[in-house]
N, C-alpha and C positions, 0 to 999 in steps of 0.2 A: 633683649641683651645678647643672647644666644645670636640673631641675626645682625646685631650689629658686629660681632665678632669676627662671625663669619666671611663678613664684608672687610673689616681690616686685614684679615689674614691673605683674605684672595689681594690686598691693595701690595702688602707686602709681595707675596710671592711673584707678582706681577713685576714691582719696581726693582725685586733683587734679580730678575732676570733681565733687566735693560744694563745692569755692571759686566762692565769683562775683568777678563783678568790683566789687562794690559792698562789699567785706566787706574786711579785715584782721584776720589773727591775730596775736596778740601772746600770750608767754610770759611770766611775768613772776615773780619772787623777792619783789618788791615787797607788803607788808602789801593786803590786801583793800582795807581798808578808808581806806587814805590812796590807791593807785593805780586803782580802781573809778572814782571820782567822776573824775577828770583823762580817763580814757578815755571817760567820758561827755559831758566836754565835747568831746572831738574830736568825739565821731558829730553832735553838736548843729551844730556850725560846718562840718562838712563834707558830712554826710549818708551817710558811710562806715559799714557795721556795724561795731564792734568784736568779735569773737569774742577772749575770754581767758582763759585756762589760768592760775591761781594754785596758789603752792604751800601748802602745809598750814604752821605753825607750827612741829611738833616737825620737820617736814624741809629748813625753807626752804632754798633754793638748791640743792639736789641733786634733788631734786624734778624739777623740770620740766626743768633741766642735762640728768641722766642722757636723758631724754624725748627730748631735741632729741640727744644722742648716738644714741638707739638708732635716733631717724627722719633719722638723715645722709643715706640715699641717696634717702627718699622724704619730703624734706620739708613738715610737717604746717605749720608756724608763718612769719612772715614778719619777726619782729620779736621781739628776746629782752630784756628790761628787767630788768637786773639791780640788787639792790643793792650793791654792790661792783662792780668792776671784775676779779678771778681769775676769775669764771665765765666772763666774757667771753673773758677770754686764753685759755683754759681751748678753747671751741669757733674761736678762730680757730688755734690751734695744731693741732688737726682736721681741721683743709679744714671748720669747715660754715657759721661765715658770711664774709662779701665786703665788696668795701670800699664804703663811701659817707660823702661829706666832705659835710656837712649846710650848707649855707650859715650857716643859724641859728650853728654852732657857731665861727664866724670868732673872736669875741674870745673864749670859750673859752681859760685857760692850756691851754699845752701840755702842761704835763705830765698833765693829765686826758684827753689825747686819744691815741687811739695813733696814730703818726707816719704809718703807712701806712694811715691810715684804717678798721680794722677796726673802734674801737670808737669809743665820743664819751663822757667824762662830764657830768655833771651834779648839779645840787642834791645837796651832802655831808651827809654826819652825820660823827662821831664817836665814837668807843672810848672811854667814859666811866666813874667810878666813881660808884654812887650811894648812899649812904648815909642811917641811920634815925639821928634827931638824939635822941633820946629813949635812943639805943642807946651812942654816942658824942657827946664832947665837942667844940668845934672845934680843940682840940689834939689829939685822940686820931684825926682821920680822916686815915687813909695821902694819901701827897702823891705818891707813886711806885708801877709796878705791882708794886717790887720788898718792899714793905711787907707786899704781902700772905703773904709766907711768914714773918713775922715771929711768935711765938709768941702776941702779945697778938690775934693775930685768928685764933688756931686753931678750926677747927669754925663761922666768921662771916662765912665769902666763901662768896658764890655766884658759879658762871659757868655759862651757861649750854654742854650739851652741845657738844665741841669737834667733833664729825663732822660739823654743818650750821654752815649761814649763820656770821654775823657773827664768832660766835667764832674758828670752821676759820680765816677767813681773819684776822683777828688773830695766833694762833698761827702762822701761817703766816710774819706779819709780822717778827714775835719772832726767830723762826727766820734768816729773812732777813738783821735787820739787828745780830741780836747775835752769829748763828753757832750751829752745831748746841750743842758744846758747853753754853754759855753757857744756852739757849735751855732744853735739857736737864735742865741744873741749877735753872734756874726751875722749869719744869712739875715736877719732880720734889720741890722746896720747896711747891710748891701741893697736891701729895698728899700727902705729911708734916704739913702745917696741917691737913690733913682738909680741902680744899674740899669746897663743896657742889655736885653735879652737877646743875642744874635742868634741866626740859626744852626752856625756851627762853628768850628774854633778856627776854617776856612773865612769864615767872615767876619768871624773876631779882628784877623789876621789883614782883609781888605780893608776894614773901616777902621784903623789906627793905620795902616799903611798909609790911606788917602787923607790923613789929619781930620776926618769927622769927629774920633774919639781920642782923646790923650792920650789913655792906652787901655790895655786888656789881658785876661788870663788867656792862654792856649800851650799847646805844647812844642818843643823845641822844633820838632821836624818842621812845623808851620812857622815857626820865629824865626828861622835858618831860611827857610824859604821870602821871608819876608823883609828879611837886612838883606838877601841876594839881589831883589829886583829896586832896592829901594832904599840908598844910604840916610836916611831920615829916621828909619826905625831903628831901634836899640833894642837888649833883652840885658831882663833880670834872674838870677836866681835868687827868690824871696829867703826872708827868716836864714838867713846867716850870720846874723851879726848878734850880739849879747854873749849871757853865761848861760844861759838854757835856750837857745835858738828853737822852735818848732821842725825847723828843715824844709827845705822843698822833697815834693811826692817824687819819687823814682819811681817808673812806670815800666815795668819788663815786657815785650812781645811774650805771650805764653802760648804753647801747645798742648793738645791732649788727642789721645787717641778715644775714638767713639766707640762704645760699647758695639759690640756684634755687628762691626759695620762691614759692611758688603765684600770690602777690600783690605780688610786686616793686614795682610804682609807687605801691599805696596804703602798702606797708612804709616807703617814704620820706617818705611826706606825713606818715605819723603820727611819725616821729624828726624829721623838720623842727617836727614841735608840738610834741612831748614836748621839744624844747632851747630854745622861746621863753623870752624872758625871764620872760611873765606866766607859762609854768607853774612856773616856782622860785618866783616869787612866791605862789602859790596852794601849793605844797608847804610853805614856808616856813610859813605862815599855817594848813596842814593837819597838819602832824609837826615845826616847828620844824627843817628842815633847810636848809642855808648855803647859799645862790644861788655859783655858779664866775662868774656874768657880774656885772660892775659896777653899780652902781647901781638894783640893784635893791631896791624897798619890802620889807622886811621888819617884823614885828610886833615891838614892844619886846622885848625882852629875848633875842631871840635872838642868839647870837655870830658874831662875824663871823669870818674864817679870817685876817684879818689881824692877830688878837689872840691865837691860838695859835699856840705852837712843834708844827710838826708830826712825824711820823715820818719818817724820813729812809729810801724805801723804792724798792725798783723793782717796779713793778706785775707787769713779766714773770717777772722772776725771782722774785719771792712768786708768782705762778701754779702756775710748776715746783714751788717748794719746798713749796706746799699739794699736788702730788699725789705727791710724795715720802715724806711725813710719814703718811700716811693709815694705813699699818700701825702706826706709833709711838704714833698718837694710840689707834687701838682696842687697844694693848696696855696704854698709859696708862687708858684706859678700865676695861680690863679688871680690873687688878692692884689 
């Protein structure tokens, strides 16, 4: 034990001496190709290297999670940019990141922020249904998530893999706020329909685009991207309608700074940029996703969150309940 110690300690002091002080690491959940360009402006205004660690598509958010779990005691990263808010809860629940109250983030609702400062959200998406008009009528596209176990769209939903990203943390949500049972009895109606298991909400997004499947869950940045290249698809926001609506899931970007990480001071400069207003504007205008702060320029047609009924959720307790479920969902998987 003694020697295995010994050998972390040396692996640490080894890797804390490959950080400058001119650099930040940031981890990130966040697509390439909409979070790339935003870390490029930071190096440009400040003259900070960005160094960044993205996750792959069929693994998003576990990916880099697990990464920043296995380097708790010899932290590689300074800065963890998630898309959701669970991954975040997820390492302060851990001991691995620390608190920091961003000034940027003052008018920030609260409820995107965690109370004790661990994480901050920002610019949202949304739990959306997107459907091939060519496929379905405007009468025949489900209005609830609960449609989809309905017979008329047996073998015509896709969702993409529930063990990573977006989905995990939906089902999670589900779980939360209808209750195991309830929750249970859905997932278990969505495998009797025969959903279709894609490998990410990217290919959710191609096969209802190409009229394979009628339609599918994914999230707005991919639904926006998906009526751009291809007037055939349409998007829902589910559970709006009745007296007790369920809501669709509001989905925040969140940050946290990482415990005792290499680059502490620049780790904050970049979550002070990453919560300006101009970067929701510039995401907004890059993936169509919903600014948390006021008044901020958005590009036509994107929604604003004060025109959706939301999920009615607690971020911590979905956290817990996403690592609760993990065996349920790979037996779901499985079966």
């Amino acid at each position: 034990m003694k020697k295995i110690f010994l050998i972390l300690s040396s692996i640490a002091i080894l890797t804390a001496c490959q950080h400058k002080a001119d650099e930040v690491v940031v981890y990130t959940s966040v697509d390439q190709i909409f979070s790339e360009p935003i870390l490029q402006d930071f190096e440009k205004e400040t003259g900070i290297k960005v160094k960044a660690v993205f996750d792959t598509e069929e693994t998003k958010s576990t990916g880099v999670l697990n990464r920043l779990i296995a380097e708790k005691n010899y932290p590689q990263a300074d800065v963890f940019w998630s898309g959701d808010p669970v991954r975040t809860i997820v390492l302060k629940n851990k001991g691995i990141s620390t608190v920091y109250h961003s000034p940027q983030a003052a008018d920030i609702p609260a409820v995107f922020k965690d109370p004790e400062g661990y994480w901050t959200g920002f610019s949202a998406r949304a739990r959306v249904l997107i459907y091939n008009k060519k496929r379905l009528k405007p009468e025949q596209v489900p209005q609830s998530i609960f449609d989809l176990t309905k017979p008329a769209y047996k073998g015509q939903v896709a969702i993409a893999n529930p063990l990573f990203g977006t989905t995990t943390f939906h089902i999670a949500a589900l779980f939360s706020a209808l209750g195991d049972q309830k929750a249970k009895e859905f997932m278990s109606g969505l495998k009797h329909n025969q959903v279709v298991i894609a490998t990410s909400n990217g290919d959710v997004k191609d096969r209802v685009s190409k009229g394979q499947l009628a339609c599918g869950l994914t999230d707005t940045d991919d639904a926006f991207e998906a009526m751009k290249e291809n007037p055939d698809v349409g998007m829902v926001f589910l559970d709006q309608n009745g007296t007790q609506p369920l809501g669709t899931l509001i989905m925040p970007n969140t940050l946290c700074l990482i415990k005792n990480s290499p680059n502490n001071k620049n780790g904050k400069k970049l979550i002070d940029f990453l919560l300006q207003k101009s970067t929701e504007a510039k995401l907004a205008k890059l993936c169509a996703q919903m600014p948390l702060h006021k008044s901020v320029p958005t590009p036509k047609g994107i929604p604003s969150l004060d025109d959706i009924i939301p999920m009615t959720i607690n971020y911590d307790q979905t956290a817990q309940t996403l690592e609760n479920i993990q065996n349920y969902l790979k037996e779901w998987i499985g079966n």
